[in-house]
C-alpha positions in Angstrom: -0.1 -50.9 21.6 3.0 -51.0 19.5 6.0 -52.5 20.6 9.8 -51.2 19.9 10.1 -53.7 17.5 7.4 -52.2 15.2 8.3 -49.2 16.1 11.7 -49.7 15.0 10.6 -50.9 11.6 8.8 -48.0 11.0 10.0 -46.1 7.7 11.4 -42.4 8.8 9.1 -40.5 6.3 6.0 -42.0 7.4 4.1 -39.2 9.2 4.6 -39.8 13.5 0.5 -39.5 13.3 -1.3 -39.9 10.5 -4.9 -39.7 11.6 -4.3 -36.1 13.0 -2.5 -34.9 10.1 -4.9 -36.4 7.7 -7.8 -34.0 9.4 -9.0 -30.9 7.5 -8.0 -28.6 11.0 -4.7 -29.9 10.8 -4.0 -29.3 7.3 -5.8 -25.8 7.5 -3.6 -24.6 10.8 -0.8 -26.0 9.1 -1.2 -24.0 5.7 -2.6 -20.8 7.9 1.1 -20.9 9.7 3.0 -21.4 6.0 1.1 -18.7 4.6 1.5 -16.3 7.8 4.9 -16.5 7.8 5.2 -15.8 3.6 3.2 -12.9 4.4 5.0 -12.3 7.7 8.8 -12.2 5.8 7.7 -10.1 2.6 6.2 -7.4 4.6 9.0 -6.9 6.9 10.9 -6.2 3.4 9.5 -3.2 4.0 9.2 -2.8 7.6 5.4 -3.6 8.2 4.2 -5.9 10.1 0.9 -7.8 9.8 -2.2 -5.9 12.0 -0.1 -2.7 10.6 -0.7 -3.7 6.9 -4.5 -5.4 7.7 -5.5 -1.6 9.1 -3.8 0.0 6.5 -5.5 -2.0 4.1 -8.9 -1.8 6.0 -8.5 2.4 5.9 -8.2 1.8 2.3 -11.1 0.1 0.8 -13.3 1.5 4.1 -12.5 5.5 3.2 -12.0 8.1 5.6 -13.6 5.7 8.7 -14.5 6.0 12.2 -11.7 4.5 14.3 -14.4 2.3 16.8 -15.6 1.5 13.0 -12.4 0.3 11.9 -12.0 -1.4 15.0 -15.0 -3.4 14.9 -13.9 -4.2 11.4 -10.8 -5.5 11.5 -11.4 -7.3 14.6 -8.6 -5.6 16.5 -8.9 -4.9 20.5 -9.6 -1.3 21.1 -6.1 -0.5 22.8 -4.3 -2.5 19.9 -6.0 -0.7 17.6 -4.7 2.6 19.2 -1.2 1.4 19.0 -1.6 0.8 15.4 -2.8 3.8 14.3 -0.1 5.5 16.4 2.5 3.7 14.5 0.8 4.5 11.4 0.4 8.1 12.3 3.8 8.2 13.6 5.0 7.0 9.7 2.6 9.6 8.2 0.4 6.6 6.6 -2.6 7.8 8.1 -4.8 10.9 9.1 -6.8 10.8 12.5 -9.1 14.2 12.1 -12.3 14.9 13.6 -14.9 13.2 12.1 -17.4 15.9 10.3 -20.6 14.0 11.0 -19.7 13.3 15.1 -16.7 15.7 16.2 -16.4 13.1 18.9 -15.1 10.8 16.5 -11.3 10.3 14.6 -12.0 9.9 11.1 -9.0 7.5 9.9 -7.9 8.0 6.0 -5.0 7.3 4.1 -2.2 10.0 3.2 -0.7 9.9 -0.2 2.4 8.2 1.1 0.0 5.9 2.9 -1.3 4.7 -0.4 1.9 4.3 -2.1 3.4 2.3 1.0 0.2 0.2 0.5 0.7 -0.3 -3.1 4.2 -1.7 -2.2 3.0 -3.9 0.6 0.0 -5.1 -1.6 2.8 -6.7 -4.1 4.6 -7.7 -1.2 1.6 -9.7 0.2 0.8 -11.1 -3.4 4.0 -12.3 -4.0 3.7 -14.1 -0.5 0.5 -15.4 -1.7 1.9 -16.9 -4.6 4.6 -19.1 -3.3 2.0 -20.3 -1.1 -0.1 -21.4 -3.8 2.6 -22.1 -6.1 2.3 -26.4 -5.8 -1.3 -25.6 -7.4 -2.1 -24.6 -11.0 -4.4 -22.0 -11.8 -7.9 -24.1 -12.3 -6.7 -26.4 -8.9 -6.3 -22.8 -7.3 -9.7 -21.1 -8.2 -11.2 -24.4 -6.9 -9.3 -24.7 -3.7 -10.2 -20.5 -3.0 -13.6 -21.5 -3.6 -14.3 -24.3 -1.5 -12.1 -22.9 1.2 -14.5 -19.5 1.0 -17.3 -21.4 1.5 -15.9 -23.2 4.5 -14.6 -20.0 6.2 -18.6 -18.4 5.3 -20.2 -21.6 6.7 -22.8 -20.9 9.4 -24.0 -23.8 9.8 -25.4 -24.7 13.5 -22.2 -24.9 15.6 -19.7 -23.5 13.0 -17.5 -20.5 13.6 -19.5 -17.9 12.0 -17.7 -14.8 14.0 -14.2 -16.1 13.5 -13.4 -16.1 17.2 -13.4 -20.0 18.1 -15.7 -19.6 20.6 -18.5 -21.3 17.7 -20.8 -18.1 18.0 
């Protein structure tokens, strides 16, 4: 155990605990919290907020899409998901019809100011991406995207294949 004399002598730049911020987790949470709150500023530029853009998004590259679809999708809580597309609805970015193929079903699509609101957020996000990256060049980059792809698609025993935490 360190006295207060060491402790004194310690530098005030050294890191308080270097072992846990030397740990991949560490760094990862740490640059998942930069790069939410990038992403979290430039979209309220325009007055989105994160799950709002992600569904909007999703209802994009998806098509016209069931909503317990979408929801399954995007990972969002059926009664979150509901306030979303409310929202969205509310702002005229998105359809709710029946679906054609099950009339039980809300088929969720995209208006046309829906996709041009998207476009806007897209540069938005990019943008946010960006100065995230920005310490990196292109090639350093392309190899950190790739490595951290494969981490995130890992499924090896006892990885995090579902994304939860829960190690499933």
């Amino acid at each position: 155990m360190a006295d207060m004399a060491d402790m004194a002598g310690k530098a005030d730049d050294e890191p308080a605990l270097p072992r846990i911020q030397a740990l991949p987790s560490w760094l990862l949470n740490r640059a998942s919290a930069r790069g939410r709150r990038l992403v979290t500023e430039a979209l309220a530029q325009d007055g989105m907020r994160m799950p709002h853009h992600a569904v909007l998004s999703a209802v994009a590259d998806l098509g016209p899409v069931a909503q317990a679809e979408l929801g399954r999708t995007t990972g969002f809580d059926p009664k979150d998901m509901v306030g979303i597309l409310n929202d969205l609805q509310a702002q005229e970015l998105i359809t709710r019809t029946p679906d054609p193929a099950d009339r039980r079903k809300n088929a969720i699509a995209l208006t046309p100011a829906g996709r041009r609101r998207l476009a806007r957020l897209t540069k938005l996000g990019d943008e946010a991406n960006e100065a995230l990256l920005a310490a990196l060049t292109p090639a350093e980059r392309e190899l950190f995207l790739a490595l951290l792809s494969r981490v995130v698609a890992d499924t090896t025993p006892g990885g995090d294949q579902d994304g939860s935490g829960n190690g499933r």
